[in-house]
N, C-alpha and C positions, 0 to 999 in steps of 0.2 A: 504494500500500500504506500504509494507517493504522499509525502504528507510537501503542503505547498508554504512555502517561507512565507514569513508575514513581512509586514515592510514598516519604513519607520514611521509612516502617517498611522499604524495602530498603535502608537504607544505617546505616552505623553508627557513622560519624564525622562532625561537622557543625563547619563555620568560616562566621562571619559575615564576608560583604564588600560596601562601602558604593559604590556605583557613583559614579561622576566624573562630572562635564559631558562630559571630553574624553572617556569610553567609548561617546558616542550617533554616531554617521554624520548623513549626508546625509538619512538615510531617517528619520531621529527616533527610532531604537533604538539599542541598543547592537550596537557593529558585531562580527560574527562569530568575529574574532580576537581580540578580549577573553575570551569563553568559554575558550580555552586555557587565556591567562594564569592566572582563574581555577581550570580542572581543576589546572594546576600548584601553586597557590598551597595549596589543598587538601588534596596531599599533604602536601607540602616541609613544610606547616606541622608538621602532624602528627609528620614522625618527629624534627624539627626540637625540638617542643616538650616531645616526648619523651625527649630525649636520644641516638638512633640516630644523626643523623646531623647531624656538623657541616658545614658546603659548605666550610670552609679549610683542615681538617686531615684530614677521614676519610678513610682507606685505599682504600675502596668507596665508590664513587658510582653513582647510577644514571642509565641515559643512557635519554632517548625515540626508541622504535624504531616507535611506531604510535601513533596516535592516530585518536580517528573524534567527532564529535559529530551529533547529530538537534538541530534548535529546532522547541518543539513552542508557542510562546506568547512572543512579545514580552515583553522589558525592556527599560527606559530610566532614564537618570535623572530622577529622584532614587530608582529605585527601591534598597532594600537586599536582598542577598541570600544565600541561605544555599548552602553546598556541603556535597555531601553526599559521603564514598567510603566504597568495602565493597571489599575484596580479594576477586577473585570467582576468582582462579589464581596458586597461589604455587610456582613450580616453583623450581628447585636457582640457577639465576643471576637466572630474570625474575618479576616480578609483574606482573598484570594488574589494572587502578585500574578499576571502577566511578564515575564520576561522578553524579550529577546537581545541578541548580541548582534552586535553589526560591528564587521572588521572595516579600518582602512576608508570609513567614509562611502563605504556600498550602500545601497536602499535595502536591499533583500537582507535577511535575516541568517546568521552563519548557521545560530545555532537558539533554539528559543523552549520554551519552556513553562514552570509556572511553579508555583508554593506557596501554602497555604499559613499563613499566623492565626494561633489562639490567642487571642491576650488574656494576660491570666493578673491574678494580684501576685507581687512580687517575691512576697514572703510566703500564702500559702499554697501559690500557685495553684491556686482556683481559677476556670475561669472568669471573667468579669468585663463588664462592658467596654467598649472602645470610650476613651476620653472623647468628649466633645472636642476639644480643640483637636486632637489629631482627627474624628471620624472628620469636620470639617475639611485640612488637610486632605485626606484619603480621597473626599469628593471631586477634588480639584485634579484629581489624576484618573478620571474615571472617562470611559469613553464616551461621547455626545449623546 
């Protein structure tokens, strides 16, 4: 089954990241588990840069419940690359992240994906509602 690259007009939030030596494998690309890192990096930036969410003090944090990626096109270094996320499901405790990776300033999508946060309380890692000010945030990256 051909799965069809998404392009950067579906995503609505973009973070540039500069790929390492040590992100290529055996095989001369960058090795699969790096892709996470990136979806994570992604977000975290975002609500991070925004002011939602500090990782030392906030109340709510959100934790990874699901994750999935398709590679639809090789990257390696020294390629640079851009992330892309759209909130494509903002329910009462989880969001759902839209990924994808676009290498080198392409429109098509190298490699794309998606993962899911609970937000939980911090301490007894319950779940617990999304903060008004990030679910606002969240809205602003949601597709039209």
């Amino acid at each position: 089954m051909a799965i069809e690259a998404r392009q950067r007009k579906d995503f609505q939030h973009f973070h540039t990241i500069t790929t390492r030596w040590m992100d290529n494998d055996a095989y001369g690309h960058v090795n699969n588990v790096v892709y996470y890192s990136w979806f994570d990096t992604v977000v975290n930036q975002f609500l991070i840069s925004n002011g939602v969410l500090d990782i030392e003090t906030s109340p709510v944090i959100g934790l990874v419940i699901e994750t999935q990626c398709n590679y639809l096109a090789s990257v390696a270094f020294p390629d640079v690359v851009e992330a892309g996320v759209s909130v494509t499901k903002l329910g009462n405790s989880s969001v759902r992240y839209e990924v994808g990776i676009f290498k080198n300033g392409e429109d098509s999508a190298a490699a794309q994906g998606h993962f899911v946060h609970v937000y939980v309380d911090r301490h007894s890692r319950r779940p617990t509602a999304i903060p008004e000010p990030m679910r606002q945030l969240l809205q602003t990256i949601q597709p039209g």
